[in-house]
ROSEKOL-820655 format. One record per residue (C-alpha): chain; z, x, y. Coordinates in steps of 0.2 Angstrom, whole numbers, always signed. Each point is the difference from the previous one (the first is absolute). Layout:
% ROSEKOL-820655
   cadena      pz      px      py
        A       Z       X       Y
...
END
This chain:
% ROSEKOL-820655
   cadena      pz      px      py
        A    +450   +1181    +312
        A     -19      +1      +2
        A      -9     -20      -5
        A     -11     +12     -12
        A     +17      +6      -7
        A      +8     -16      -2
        A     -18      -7      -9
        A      +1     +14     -14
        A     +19      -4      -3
        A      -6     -19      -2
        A     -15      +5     -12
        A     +12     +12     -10
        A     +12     -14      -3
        A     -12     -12      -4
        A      -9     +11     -12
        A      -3     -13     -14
        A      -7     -11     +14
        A     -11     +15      +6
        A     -15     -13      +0
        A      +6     -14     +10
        A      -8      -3     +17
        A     +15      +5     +11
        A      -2     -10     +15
        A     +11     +15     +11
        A     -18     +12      -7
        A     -14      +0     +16
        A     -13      +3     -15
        A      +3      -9     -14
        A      +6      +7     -17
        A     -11      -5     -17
        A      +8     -17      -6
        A      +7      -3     -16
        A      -9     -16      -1
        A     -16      -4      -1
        A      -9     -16      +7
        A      +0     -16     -11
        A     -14      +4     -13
        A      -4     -18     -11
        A      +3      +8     -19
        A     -15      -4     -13
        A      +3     -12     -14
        A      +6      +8     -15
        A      -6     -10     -17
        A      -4     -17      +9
        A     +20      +1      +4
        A      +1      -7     +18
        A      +7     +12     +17
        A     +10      -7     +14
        A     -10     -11      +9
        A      +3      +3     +19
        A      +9     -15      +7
        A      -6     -13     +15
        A     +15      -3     +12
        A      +5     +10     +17
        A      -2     +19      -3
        A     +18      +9      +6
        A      -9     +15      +6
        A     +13      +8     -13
        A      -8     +10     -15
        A     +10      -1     -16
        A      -3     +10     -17
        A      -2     -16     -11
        A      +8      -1     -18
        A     -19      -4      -6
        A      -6     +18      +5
        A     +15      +8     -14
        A      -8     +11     -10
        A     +12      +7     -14
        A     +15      +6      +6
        A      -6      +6     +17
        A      +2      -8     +15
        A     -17      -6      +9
        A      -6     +11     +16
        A     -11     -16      +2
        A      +6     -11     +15
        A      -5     -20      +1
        A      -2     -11     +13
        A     +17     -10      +2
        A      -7     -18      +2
        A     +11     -15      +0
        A      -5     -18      -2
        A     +14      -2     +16
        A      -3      +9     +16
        A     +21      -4      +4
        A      +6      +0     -17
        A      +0      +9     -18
        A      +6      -4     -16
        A      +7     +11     -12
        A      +9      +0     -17
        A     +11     +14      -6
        A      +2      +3     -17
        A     +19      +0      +1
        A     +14      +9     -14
        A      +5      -5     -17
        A     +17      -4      +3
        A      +9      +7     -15
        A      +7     +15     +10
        A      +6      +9     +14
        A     -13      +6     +13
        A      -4     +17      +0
        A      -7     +11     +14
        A     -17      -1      -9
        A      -2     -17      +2
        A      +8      +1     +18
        A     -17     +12      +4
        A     -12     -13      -3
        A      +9     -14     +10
        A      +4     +10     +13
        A     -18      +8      +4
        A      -7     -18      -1
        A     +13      -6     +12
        A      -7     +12     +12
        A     -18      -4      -3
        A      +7     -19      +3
        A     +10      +5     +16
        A     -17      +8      +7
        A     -11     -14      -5
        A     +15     -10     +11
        A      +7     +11     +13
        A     -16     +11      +5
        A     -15     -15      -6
        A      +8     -16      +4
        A      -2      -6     -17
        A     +12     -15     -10
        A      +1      +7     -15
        A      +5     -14     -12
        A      +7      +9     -16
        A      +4      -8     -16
        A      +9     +12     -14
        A      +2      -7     -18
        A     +17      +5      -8
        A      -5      +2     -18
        A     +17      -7      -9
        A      -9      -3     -17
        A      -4     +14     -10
        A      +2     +11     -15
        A      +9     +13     +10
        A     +13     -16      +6
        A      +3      -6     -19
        A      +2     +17      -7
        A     +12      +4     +15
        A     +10     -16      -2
        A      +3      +3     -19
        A      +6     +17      +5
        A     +13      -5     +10
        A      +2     -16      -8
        A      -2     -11     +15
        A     -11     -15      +6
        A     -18      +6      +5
        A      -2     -11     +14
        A     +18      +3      +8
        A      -2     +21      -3
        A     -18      -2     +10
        A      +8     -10     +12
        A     +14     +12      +3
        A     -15     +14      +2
        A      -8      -9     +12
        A     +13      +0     +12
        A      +4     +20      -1
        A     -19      +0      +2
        A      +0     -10     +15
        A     +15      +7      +5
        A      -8     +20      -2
        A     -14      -8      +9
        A      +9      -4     +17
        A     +10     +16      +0
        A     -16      +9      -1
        A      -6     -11     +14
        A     -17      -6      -8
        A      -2     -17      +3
        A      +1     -15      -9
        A     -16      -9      -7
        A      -2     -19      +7
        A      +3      -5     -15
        A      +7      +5     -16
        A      -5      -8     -15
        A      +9      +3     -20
        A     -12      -3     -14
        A     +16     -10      -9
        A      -6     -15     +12
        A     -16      -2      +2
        A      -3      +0     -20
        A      -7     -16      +0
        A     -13      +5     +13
        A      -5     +16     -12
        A      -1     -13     -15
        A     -13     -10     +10
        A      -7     +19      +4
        A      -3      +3     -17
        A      -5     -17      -7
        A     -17      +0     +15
        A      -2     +15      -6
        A      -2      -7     -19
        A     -10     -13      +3
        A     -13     +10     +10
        A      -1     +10     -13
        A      +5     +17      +6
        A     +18      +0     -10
        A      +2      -6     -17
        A     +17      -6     -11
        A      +5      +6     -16
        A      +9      -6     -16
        A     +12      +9      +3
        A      +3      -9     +18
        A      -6     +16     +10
        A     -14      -3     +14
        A     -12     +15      +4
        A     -12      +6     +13
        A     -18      -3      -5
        A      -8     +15      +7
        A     -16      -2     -10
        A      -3     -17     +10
        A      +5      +9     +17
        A      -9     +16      +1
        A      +5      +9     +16
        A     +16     +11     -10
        A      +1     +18      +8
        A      -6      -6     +19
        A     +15      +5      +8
        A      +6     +18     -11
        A     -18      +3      -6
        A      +9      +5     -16
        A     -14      -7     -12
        A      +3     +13     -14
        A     +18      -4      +2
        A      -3     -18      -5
        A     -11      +4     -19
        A     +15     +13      -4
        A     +13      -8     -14
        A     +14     +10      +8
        A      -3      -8     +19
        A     +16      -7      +3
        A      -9     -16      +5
        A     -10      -1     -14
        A      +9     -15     -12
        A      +5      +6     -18
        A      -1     -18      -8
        A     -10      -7     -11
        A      -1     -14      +8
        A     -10      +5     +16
        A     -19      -3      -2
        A      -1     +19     +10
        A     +10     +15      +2
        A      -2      -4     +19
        A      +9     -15      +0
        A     +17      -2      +7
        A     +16     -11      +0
        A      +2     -14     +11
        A     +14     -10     -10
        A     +10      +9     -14
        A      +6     -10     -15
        A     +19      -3      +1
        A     +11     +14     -13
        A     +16      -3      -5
        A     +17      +2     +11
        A     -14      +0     +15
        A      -2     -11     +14
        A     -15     -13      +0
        A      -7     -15      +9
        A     -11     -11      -7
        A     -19      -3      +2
        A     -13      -8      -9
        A      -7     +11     -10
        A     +19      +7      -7
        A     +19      +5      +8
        A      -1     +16      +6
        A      +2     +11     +17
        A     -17      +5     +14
        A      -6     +18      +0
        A      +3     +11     +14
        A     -18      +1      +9
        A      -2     -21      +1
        A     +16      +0      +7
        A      -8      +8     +17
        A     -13      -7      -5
        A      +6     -18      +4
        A     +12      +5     +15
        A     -12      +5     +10
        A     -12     -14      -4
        A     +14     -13      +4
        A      +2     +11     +18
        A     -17      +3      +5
        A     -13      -9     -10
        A     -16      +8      -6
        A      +0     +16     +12
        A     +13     +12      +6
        A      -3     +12     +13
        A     +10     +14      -6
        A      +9      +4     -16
        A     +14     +13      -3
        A      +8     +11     -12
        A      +4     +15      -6
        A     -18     +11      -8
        A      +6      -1     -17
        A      +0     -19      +0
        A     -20      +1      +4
        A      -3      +2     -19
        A      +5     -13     -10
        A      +8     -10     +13
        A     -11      -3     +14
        A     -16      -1      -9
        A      +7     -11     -12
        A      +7     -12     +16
        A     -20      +0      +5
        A      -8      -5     -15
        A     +11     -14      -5
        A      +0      -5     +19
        A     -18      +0      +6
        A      -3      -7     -20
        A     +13     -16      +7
        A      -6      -2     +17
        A     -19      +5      -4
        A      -1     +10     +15
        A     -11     +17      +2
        A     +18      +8      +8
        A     +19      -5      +0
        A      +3     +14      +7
        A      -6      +9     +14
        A     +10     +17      +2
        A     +13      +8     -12
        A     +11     +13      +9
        A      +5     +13     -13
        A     +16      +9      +2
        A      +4     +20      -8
        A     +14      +1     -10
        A     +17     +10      +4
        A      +1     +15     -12
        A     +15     +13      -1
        A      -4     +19      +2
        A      -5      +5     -16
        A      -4     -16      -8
        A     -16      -5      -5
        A      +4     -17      -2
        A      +3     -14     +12
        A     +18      -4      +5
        A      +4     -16     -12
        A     +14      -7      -9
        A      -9      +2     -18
        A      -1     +19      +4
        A     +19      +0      +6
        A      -5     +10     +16
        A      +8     -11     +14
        A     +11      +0     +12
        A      +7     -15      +7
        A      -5      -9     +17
        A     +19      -1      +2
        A      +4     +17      -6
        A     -12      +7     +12
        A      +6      -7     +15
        A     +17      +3      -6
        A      -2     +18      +9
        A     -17      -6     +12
        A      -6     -13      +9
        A     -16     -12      +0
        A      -7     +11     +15
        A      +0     +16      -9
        A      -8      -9     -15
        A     -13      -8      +9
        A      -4     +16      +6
        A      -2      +8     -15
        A     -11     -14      -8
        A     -12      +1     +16
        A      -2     +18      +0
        A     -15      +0     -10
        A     -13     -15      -2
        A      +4     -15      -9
        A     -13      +4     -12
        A      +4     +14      -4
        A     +15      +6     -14
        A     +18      +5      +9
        A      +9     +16      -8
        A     +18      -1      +4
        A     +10     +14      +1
        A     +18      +3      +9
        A      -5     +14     +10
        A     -11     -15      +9
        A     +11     -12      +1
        A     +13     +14     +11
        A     -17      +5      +8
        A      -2     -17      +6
        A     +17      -5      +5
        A      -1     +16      +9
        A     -17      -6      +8
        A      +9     -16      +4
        A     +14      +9      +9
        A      -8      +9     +10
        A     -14     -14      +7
        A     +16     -10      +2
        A      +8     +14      +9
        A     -16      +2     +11
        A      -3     -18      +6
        A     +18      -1      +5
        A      -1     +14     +12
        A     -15      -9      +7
        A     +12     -16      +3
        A     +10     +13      +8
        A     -11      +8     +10
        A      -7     -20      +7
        A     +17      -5      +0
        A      +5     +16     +14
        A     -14      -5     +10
        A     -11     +15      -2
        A     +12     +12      +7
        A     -13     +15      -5
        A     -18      +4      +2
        A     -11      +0     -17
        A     -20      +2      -1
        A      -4     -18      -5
        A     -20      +2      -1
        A      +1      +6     -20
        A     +12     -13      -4
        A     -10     -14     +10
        A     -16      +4     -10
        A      +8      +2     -16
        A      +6     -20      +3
        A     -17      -3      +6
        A      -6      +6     -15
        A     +13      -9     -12
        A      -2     -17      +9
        A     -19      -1      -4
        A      +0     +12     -16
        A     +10      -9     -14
        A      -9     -17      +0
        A     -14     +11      -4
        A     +10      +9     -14
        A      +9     -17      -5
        A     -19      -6      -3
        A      -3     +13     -12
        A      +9      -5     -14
        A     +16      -1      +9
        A      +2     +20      +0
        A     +20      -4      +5
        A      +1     +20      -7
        A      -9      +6     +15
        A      +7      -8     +14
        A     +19      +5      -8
        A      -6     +16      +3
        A      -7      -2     +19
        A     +17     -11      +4
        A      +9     +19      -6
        A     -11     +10      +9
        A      +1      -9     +17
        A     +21      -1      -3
        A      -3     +19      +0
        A     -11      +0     +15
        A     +14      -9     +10
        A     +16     +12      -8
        A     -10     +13      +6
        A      -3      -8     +18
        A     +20      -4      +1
        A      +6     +16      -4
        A      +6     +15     +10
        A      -7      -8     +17
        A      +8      +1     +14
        A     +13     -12      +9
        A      -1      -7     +16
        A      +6     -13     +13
        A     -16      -8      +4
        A      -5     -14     -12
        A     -19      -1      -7
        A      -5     -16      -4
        A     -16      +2      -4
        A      +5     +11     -14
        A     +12     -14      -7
        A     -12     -14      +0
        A     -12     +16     -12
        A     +16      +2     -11
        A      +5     -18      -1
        A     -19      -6      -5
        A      -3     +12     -13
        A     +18      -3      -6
        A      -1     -17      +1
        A     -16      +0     -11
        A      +5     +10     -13
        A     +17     -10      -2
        A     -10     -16      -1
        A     -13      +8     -14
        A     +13      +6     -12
        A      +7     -19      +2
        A     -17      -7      -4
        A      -1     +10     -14
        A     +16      -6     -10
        A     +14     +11      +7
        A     +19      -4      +5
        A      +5     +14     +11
        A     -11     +11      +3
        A      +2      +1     +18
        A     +11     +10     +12
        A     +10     -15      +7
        A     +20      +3      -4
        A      +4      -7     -17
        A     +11     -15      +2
        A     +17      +2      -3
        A     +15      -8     +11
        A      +5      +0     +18
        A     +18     +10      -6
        A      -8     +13     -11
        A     -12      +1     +12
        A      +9      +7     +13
        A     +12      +9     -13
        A     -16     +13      -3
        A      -3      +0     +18
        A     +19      +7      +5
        A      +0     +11     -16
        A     -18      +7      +5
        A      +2      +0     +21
        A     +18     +11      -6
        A     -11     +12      -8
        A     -14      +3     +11
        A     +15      +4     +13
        A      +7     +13     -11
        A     -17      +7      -5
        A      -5      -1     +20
        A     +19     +10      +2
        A      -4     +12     -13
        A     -17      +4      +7
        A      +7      +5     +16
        A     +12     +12      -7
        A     -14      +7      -8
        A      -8      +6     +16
        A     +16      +5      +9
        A     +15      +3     -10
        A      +5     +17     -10
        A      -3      +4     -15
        A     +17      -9      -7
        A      -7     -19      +9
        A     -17      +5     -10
        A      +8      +0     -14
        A     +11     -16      +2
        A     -17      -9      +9
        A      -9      +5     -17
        A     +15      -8     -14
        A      -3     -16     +12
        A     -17      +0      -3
        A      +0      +1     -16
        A     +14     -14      -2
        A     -13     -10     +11
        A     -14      +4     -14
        A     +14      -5     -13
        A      +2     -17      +7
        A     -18      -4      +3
        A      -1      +2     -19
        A     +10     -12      -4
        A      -5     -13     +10
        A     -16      +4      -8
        A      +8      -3     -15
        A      +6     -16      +8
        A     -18      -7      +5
        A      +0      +8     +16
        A     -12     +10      +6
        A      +4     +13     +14
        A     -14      +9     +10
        A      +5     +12     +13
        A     -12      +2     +12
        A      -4      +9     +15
        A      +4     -13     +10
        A     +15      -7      -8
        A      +6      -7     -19
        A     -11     -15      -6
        A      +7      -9     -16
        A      -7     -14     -10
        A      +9     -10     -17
        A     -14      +4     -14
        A      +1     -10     -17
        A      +5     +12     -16
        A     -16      -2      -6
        A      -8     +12     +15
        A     +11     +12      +0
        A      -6     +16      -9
        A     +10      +6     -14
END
């Protein structure tokens, strides 16, 4: 295949990311991005203020620049006040529920962001999620199935966590349940009343004072939003002094739980509750904070006014990454729980595997909405199998010693290519998307150079040391990024099975090798015989298929690799 063929097939299948600089391109595409541009004041309402600290040389699109519902093409500056470390707080789940894919698609594409700000920037990332245990989902839940609240969250948090680990993202340093730290938000909220930007009621509710803090609408810019009676943030009560305000402490109700507080028995709201976790991990600024888009509006911006209004700082929060939601085909709506469009974590990988999953959530940007489908989900595995499949016969092929001459120069410069390239693309707002795509297409490049060649008795090592480099370093990229086994190394299974497959398989190439020969010489009746075992050879490599185990005859000789259930294509 012609390079100039093998750069159209990479721009056809990265169509939607037709704009991105492609580091393989000699003259450079136009970008999705555009450089960081400082946004005008809108209404006296304060920007993001750019940060002092050491500057990454990574450019983020920063939660402050969301306009709407549409991602921002505008990158920042990534500045952190550490040059060796960053801190960053992830809104974690409400624990009243199973974990659903949905919610799997945010953690893992921040996982990866996290593994390349580790594995490819040298970064120590210190991560603090809050596990939100006290809500009105969790009371409502707990009457339903008439249990304790705080036991049914707990019991959520572990298949969380456990969901988690099976999808291989990694754990936060710390976790931390709203349930314990209620004294802290009490404290929280009564600063916040005695500065005079919150406010208690008869009735024992506390509210957010927006008309003493001014900046509402800096993060979602949604400043129409906030004078509409039907926002979702707006408070109904009468008791508010504005239709802005909202709920730091609710009142207790009947049959609820409650703590008590000085201004009344009654339970925090859910944005002071992040509000106060990440004050107690990191003070009055945090480099990075996290979650899914829809939580930008009311969530996050609530988080910023009531923590820049307790800390009196210009910025608590530097850089808000902003994850697209998991959508079905056909659905307009986000994959959620209240919509009754999920599908379990556990259910998932029932049938597939963390690999095929992470995939799947890193095929498109992290900004950007994911549309699952099944016929990418076989894609995928198929995708998986067959990068699998590839890299193996490169282990083969260095394992043999270079027993045949290939044309290294291509693969040399493609490796060249990739070793500078993807800090360049990581810098770009992490375009994880893009360098999938260039790991697929070298793969190919190196099928292509292993196939239908000639063997011989003199060994090349030159050629091995072209193959094991270039295999070596895409192995070692798909590990940075977050996956198990994607690699071409023999899956582990025991020394007896092991050598099992290897009679069963060294039995059949000896038959196939037998019938081949009576093929060429014998008469038409040793045809026929030569072609039923044959097909009895193809019979039994499907069902060790079936089994896990991948057979690949090739023109040298059959090469086999163990492949988990997940990679296999329906």
């Amino acid at each position: 295949m012609q390079l100039t063929m093998i750069y159209r097939s990479c721009l056809q299948t990265l169509r939607f990311h037709s704009k991105c600089y492609l580091s393989f391109m000699h003259t450079p595409i136009k970008r999705q991005y555009s450089e960081f541009v400082p946004l005008e004041e809108t209404e006296g309402i304060k920007t993001w203020l750019k940060p002092e600290g050491y500057n990454t040389g990574i450019r983020v699109a920063n939660g402050y620049e969301y306009f709407g519902k549409h991602p921002s093409k505008t990158l920042c500056p990534l500045i952190v006040k550490d040059p060796q470390n960053i801190t960053w707080y992830s809104c974690g789940p409400t624990v009243y529920d199973d974990t659903h894919i949905g919610h799997a698609c945010t953690y893992v594409r921040l996982d990866a962001i996290r593994r390349v700000l580790t594995n490819f920037f040298g970064f120590d990332v210190k991560m603090v999620m809050g596990i939100t245990d006290v809500d009105d989902k969790l009371i409502i839940r707990s009457q339903l199935l008439n249990k304790e609240m705080q036991a049914m969250a707990q019991h959520y948090e572990i298949l969380f966590q456990r969901d988690m680990c099976l999808l291989n993202v990694l754990p936060p340093h710390q976790y931390v349940r709203v349930s314990e730290i209620i004294p802290h938000i009490i404290s929280f909220i009564d600063k916040l009343i005695k500065d005079g930007h919150a406010y208690a009621t008869p009735k024992g509710d506390v509210w957010f004072n927006t008309n003493k803090f001014t900046d509402v609408g800096r993060l979602s810019r949604m400043y129409e939003e906030f004078e509409m009676q039907e926002n979702p943030w707006v408070a109904k009560s009468q008791q508010t002094r504005s239709k802005r305000d909202f709920a730091l402490w609710k009142a207790a109700k009947p049959s609820e739980p409650y703590w008590d507080a000085p201004w009344g028995k009654g339970r925090p709201g859910w944005h002071v509750e992040c509000s106060t976790i990440g004050t107690l991990a990191f003070g009055s600024q945090i480099d990075i904070h996290s979650g899914g888009r829809d939580l930008c509006f009311p969530h996050h911006e609530c988080e910023l006014l009531q923590s820049e209004a307790y800390h009196g700082c210009d910025q608590w929060v530097n850089y808000f990454l902003h994850t697209g939601p998991l959508v079905l085909k056909g659905d307009t709506s986000k994959m959620s729980k209240s919509f009754g469009n999920t599908i379990l974590v556990s259910d998932f990988l029932q049938k597939h595997s963390s690999d095929l999953f992470r995939y799947l959530a890193l095929s498109t940007s992290y900004q950007m909405d994911l549309t699952y489908t099944e016929f990418d989900i076989y894609r995928i595995g198929k995708q998986i199998r067959r990068s699998c499949n590839i890299l193996s016969k490169c282990h083969n092929y260095i394992n043999k010693g270079g027993n045949y001459n290939i044309n290294t120069a291509l693969i040399t410069e493609k490796t060249n290519l990739m070793e500078t390239g993807f800090i360049r693309l990581l810098q770009k707002n992490f375009r994880i998307p893009v360098i999938l795509s260039i790991l697929r297409h070298v793969e190919y490049l190196l099928e292509e150079s292993l196939t239908d060649v000639e063997d011989t008795d003199v060994q090349y090592p030159s050629e091995v040391g072209c193959i094991q480099r270039a295999t070596s370093f895409i192995e070692d990229v798909y590990q940075k990024l977050g996956f198990v086994h994607m690699n071409g190394r023999t899956r582990q299974v025991d020394g007896q099975t092991h050598q099992i497959i290897k009679v069963n398989l060294d039995f059949r190439r000896n038959v196939r090798n037998f019938a081949k020969e009576m093929l060429k010489s014998g008469n038409q009746e040793q045809k026929t015989k030569a072609m039923e075992l044959l097909s009895e050879s193809d019979k039994m490599r499907s069902s060790l298929n079936k089994l896990g185990v991948t057979v690949k005859d090739d023109y040298h000789e059959t090469i086999w690799t163990y492949t988990e259930k997940d990679f296999r294509a329906y």
